[in-house]
N, C-alpha and C positions, 0 to 999 in steps of 0.2 A: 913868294916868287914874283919876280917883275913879268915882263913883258916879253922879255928874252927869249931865246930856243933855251931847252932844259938840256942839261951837259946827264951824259949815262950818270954818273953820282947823283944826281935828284930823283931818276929813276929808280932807282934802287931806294932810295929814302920813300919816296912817297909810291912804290907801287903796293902796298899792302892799301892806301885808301882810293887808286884806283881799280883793284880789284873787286874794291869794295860798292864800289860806284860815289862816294864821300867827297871826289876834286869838285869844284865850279866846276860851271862847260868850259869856262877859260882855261883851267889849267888840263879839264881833261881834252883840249883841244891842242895845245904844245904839247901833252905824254903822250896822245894818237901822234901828232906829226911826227915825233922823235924816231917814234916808231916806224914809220915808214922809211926810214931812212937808216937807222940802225940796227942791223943784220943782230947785232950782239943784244941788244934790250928787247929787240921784238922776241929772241930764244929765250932769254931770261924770262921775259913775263909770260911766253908761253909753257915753261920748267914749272913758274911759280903755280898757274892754274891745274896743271897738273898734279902736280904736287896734292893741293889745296883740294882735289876732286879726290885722289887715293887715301891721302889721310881722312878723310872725313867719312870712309869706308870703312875703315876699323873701330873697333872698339878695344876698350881697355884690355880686357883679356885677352885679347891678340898679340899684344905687344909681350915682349917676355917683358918678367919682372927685373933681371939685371938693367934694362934699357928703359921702362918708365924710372926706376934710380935714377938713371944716368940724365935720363933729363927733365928730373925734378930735382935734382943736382945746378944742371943747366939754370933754372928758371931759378935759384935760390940765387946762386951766380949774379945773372943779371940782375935780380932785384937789388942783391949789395952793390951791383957796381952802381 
């Protein structure tokens, strides 16, 4: 990433290693300002931490068995793609 303001498309690409805390301060300094300024990536990464706070509540046996299939299906998916 250059020097630039981050376009919503790089948020969405690199918000799982801002979640993470993984960007330089550089870049997690352009993903905060983007943020201040876009209504839509500020809800997305606030969906994603959510998200990331309820799943991590479950456990396996939670999930029905049709749906860990379904995306351990998913996950076979991307690895071929």
């Amino acid at each position: 990433m250059s020097g630039e303001d981050l376009t919503c498309k790089e948020v969405v690409e690199i918000v799982s290693d801002y979640l993470e805390g993984a960007l330089s301060p550089e870049e997690r300094e352009r993903f905060d300002a983007h943020l201040t300024v876009c209504d839509g990536c500020h809800t997305y990464v606030e969906q994603m931490r959510e998200t990331i706070r309820l799943t991590g509540m479950l456990t396996e046996e939670q999930v029905p068995v049709e749906q860990r299939e379904r995306l351990r299906q998913a996950f076979r998916d991307w690895k071929a793609g």
